[in-house]
N, C-alpha and C positions, 0 to 999 in steps of 0.2 A: 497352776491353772493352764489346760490345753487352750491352744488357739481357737478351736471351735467354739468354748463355753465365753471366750473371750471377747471374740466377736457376735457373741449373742446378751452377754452381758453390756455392749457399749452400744449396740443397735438400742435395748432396751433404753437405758440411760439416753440414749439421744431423743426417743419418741417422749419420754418424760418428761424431758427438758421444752420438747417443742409446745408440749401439753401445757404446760404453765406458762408459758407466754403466750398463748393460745394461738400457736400458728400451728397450721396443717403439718401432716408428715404424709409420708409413703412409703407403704411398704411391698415389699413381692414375696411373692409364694409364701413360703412357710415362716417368713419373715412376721407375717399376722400373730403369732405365737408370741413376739417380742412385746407385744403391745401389751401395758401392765394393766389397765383397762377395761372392763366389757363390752367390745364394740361389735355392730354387726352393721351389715347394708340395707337396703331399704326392701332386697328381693328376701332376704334371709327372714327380714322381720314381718315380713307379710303373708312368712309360711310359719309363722307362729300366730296371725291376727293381729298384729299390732302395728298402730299407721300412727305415725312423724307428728308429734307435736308440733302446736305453731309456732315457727320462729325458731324450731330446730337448725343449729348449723354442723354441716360436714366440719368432722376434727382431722378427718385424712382421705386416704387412697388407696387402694388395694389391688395392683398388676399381680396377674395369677395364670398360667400355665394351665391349660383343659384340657382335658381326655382326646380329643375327637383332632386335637393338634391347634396348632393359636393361642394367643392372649386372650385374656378379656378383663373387666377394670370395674370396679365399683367405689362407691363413696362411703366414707366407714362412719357411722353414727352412735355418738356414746347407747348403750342400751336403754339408758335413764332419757333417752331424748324421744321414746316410744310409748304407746300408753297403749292399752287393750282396745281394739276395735269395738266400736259403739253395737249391740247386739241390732 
């Protein structure tokens, strides 16, 4: 096993583990891939129509690297935490 797949296999394993004791994770950039999951934020889920169930909780974090140069950071929401916007 190369170092790369190795530390993307223990990244994953770590957000799993955080997952089942239900404490938040974070991750960066491409590191989102690691997450075994369906997760999206609340700007992603809202360019699909679909808005936050009540009582929805953040499971993590999302620091990410943007075109234009800078960070920027979103809160990551199981997709099952979304329902279809009311027509």
């Amino acid at each position: 096993m190369n170092k790369q797949l190795r530390q993307r296999l223990e990244k994953t394993i770590q957000i799993a583990q955080s997952m089942l004791k239900e404490e938040e994770f974070h991750v960066s950039n491409s590191e989102i891939d690691c997450v075994p999951v369906p997760v999206t934020t609340k700007t992603a889920a809202k360019t699909k129509r679909w808005v936050l169930k009540r009582g929805a909780k953040r499971v993590g974090t999302w620091t990410f690297q943007i075109a234009t140069g800078g960070k920027a950071h979103g809160d990551l929401y199981l997709e099952t935490s979304f329902k279809r916007e009311a027509s």
